[in-house]
C-alpha positions as a Markdown table, in Angstrom:
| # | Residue | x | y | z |
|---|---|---|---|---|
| 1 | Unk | 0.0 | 0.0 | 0.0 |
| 2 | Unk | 0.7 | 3.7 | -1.0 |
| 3 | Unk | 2.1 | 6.6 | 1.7 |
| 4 | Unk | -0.4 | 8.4 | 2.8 |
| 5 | Unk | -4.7 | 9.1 | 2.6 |
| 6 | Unk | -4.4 | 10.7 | -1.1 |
| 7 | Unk | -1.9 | 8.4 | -2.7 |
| 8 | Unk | -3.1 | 6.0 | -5.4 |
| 9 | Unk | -2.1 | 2.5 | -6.2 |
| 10 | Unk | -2.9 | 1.5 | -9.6 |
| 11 | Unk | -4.3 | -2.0 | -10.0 |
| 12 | Unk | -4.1 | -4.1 | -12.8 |
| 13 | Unk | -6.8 | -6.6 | -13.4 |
| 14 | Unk | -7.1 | -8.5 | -16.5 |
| 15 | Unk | -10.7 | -9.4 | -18.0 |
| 16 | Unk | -11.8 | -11.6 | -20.9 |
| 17 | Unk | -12.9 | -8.5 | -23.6 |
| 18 | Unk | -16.8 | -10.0 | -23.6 |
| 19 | Unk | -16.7 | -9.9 | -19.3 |
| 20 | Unk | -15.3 | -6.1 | -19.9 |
| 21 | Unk | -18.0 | -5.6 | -22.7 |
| 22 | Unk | -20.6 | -6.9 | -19.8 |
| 23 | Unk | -19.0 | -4.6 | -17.2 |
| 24 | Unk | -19.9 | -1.5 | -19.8 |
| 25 | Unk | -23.5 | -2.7 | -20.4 |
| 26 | Unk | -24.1 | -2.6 | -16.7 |
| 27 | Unk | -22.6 | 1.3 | -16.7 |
| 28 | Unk | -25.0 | 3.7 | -15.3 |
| 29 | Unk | -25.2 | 7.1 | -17.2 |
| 30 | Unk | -22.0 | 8.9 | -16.7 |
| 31 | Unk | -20.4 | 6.0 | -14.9 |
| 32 | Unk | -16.7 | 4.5 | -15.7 |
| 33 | Unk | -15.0 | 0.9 | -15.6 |
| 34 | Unk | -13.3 | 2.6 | -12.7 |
| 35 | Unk | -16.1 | 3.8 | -10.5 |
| 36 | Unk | -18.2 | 0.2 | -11.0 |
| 37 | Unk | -15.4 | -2.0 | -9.7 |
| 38 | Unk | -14.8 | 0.4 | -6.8 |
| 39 | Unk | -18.3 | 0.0 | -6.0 |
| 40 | Unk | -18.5 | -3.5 | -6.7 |
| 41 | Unk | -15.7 | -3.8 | -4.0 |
| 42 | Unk | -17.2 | -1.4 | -1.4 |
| 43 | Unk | -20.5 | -3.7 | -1.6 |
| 44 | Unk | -18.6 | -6.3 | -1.1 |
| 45 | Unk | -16.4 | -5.7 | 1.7 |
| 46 | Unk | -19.7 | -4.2 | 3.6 |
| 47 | Unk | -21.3 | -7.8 | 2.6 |
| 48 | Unk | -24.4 | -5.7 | 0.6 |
| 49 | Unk | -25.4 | -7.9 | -1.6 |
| 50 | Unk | -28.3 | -9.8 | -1.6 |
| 51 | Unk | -29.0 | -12.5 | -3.4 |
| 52 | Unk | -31.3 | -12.5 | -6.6 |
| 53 | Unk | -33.3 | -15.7 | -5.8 |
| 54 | Unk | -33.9 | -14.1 | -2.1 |
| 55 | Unk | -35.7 | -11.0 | -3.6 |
| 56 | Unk | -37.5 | -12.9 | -6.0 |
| 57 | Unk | -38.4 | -15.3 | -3.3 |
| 58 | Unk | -39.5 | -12.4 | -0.9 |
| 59 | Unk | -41.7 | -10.8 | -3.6 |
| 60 | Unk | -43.3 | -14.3 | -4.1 |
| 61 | Unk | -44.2 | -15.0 | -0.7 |
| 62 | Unk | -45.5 | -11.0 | -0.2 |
| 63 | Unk | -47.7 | -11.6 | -3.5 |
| 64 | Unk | -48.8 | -14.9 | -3.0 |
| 65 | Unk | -50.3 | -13.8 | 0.7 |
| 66 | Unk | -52.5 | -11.1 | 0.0 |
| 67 | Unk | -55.7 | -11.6 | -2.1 |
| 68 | Unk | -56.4 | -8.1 | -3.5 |
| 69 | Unk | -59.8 | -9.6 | -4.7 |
| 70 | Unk | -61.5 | -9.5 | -1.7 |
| 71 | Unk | -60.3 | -6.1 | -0.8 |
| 72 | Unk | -61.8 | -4.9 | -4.3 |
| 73 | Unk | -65.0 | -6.6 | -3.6 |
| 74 | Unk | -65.6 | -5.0 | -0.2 |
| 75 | Unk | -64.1 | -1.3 | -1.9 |
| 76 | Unk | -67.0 | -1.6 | -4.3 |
| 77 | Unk | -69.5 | -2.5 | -2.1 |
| 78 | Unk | -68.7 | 0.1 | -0.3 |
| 79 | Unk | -68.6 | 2.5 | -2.8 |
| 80 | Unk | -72.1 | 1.4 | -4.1 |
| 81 | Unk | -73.5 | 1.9 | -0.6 |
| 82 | Unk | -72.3 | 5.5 | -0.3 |
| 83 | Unk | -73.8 | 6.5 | -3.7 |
| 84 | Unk | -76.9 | 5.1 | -2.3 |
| 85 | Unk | -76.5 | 7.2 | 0.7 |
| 86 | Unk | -75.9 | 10.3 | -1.0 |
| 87 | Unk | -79.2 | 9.3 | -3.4 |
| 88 | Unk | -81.3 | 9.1 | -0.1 |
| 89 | Unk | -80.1 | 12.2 | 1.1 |
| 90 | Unk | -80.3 | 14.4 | -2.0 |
| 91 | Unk | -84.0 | 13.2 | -1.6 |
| 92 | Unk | -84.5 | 14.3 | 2.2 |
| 93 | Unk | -83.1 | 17.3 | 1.5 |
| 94 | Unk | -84.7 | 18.2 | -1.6 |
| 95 | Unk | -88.5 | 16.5 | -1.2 |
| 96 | Unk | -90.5 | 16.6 | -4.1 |
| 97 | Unk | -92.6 | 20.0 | -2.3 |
| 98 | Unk | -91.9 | 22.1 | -5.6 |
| 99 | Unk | -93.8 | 21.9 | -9.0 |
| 100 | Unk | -91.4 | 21.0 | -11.5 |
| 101 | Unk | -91.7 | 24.1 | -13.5 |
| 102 | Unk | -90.4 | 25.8 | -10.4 |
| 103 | Unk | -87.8 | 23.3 | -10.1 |
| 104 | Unk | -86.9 | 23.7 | -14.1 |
| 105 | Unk | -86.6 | 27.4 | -13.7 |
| 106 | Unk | -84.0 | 27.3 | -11.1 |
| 107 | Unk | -82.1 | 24.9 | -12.7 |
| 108 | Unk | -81.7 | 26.9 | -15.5 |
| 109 | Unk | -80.9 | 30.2 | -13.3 |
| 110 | Unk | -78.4 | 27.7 | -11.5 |
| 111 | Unk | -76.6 | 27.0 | -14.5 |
| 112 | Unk | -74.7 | 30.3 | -14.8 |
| 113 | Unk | -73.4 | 30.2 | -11.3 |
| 114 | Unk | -72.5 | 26.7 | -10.8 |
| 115 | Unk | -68.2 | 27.2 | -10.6 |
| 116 | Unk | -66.3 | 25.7 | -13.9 |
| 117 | Unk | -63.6 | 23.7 | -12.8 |
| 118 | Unk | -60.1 | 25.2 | -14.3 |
| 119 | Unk | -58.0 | 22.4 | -15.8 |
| 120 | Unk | -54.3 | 22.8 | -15.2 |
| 121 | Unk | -52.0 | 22.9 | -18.2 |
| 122 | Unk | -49.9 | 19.8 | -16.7 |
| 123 | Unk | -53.1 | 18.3 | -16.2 |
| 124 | Unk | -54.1 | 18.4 | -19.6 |
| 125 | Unk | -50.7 | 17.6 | -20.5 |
| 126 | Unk | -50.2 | 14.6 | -18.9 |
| 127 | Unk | -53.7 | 13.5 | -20.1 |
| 128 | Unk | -52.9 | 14.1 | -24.2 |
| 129 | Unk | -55.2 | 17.1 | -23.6 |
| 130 | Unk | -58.6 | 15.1 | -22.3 |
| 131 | Unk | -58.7 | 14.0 | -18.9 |
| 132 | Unk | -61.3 | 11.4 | -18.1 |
| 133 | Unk | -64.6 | 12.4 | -16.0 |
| 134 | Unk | -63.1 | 10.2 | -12.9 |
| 135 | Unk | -59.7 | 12.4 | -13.2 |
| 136 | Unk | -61.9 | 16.0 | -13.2 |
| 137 | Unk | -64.1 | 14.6 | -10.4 |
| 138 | Unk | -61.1 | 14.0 | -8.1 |
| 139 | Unk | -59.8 | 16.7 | -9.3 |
| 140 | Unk | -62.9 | 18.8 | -8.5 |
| 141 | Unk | -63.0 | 16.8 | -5.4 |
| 142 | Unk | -59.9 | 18.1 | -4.0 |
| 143 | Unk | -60.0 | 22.0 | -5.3 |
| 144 | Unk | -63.5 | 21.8 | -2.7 |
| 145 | Unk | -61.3 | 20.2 | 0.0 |
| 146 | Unk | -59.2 | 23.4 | -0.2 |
| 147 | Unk | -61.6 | 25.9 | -0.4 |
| 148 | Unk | -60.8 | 26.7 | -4.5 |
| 149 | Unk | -64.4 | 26.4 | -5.7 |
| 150 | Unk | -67.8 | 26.1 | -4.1 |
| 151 | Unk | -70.6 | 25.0 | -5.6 |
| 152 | Unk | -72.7 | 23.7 | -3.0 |
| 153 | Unk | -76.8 | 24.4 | -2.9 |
| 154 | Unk | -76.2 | 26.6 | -0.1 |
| 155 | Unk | -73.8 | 29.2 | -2.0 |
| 156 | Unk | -75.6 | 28.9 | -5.5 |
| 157 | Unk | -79.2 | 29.2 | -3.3 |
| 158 | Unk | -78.1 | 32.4 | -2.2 |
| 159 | Unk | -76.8 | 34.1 | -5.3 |
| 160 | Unk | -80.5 | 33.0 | -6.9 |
| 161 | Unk | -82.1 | 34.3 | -3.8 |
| 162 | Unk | -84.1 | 31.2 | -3.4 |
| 163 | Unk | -84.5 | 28.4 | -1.0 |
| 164 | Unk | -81.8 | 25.8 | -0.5 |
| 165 | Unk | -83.9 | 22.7 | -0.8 |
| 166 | Unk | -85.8 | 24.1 | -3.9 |
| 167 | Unk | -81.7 | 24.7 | -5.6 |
| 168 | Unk | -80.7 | 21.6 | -4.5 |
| 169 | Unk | -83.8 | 19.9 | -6.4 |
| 170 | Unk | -82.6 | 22.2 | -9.3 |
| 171 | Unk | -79.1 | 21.5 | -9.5 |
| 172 | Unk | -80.0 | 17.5 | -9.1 |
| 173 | Unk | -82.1 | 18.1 | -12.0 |
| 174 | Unk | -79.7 | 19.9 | -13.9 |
| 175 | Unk | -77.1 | 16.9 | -13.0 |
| 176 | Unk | -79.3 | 14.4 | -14.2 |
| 177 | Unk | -81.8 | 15.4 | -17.1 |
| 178 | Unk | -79.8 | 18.1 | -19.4 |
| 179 | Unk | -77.0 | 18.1 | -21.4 |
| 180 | Unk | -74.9 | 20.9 | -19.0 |
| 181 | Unk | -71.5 | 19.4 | -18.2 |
| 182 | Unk | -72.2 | 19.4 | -14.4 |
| 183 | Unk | -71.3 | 16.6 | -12.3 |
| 184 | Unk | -71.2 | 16.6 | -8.4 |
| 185 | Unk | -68.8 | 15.7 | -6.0 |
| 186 | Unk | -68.9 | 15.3 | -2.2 |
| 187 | Unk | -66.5 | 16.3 | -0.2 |
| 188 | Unk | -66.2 | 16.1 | 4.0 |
| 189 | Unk | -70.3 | 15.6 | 3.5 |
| 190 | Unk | -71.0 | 18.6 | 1.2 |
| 191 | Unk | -71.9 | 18.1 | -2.2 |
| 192 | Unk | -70.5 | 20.5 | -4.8 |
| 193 | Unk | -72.0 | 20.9 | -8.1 |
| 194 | Unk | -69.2 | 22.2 | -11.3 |
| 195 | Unk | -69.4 | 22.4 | -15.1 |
| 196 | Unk | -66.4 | 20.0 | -16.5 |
């Protein structure tokens, strides 16, 4: 060994050409001969390796104990019993009291002030320009959460000046029986209504 901590030994080591031509396959970007055999050694001498058949043999026990199946199963259920929630309560809160021209009038009067959900650039980027319905809803879903956009029947109600349950009819009906890109979303028990 050298003098001193910055001296240098030079090693030789002689490899077959197709081992060396290995060696440069395995290069990372920017990476040399050099700097792969002095990590190779480091690993090594700190013993931190492990073994290809042990990781394939890890991931095969982790996969082969969990049953993603049922979990889906119960997810949907789930999901399908929530929707039927949110069904029963649009209809408590918005009984059938109103005449349906009443209810057709609002709903269009709605329309303007329901809040259009800006699409980020990236968004649309990322997306080849057309994000799915599921992707704006969750998106929608989280600009609520923060506060960005409101469109539940409480705000819309009073920019029309008119009772909350009789808006909430209307926007349902709007939701359901035009052709308006509106879509709701609920979010910490507050349904919000926006155009897509």
């Amino acid at each position: 060994m050298a003098d001193g901590n910055h001296s240098k030994v030079k090693l030789n080591v002689r490899v077959p050409p197709q081992k060396k031509e290995e060696w440069r396959d395995a290069l990372d970007d920017g990476e040399s001969l050099t700097s792969l055999v002095r990590r190779a050694v480091d690993r090594e001498i700190r013993d931190e390796y492990i073994h290809r058949d042990s990781i394939e043999e890890l991931n095969r026990d982790v996969t082969a104990d969990i049953d993603l199946g049922e979990i889906t199963t119960q997810l949907d259920t789930l999901q399908d019993a929530v929707s039927a929630i949110h069904e029963r309560l649009d209809d408590d809160e918005a009984p059938g009291t109103f005449d349906e021209g009443e209810v057709s009038r609002v709903a269009m009067n709605s329309v303007e002030h329901i809040p259009t959900l800006p699409i980020p650039e990236r968004m649309q980027e990322e997306y080849g320009g057309n994000p799915s319905i599921s992707e704006k809803l969750e998106l929608a879903r989280r600009r609520a959460a923060m506060g960005e956009i409101d469109g539940r029947a409480e705000t819309i109600a009073d920019k029309l000046d008119e009772p909350p349950a009789l808006t909430r009819q209307a926007l349902i009906y709007v939701e359901t029986n035009t052709t308006e890109p509106v879509h709701s979303v609920v979010e910490d028990g507050d349904r919000h209504w926006v155009r897509l």
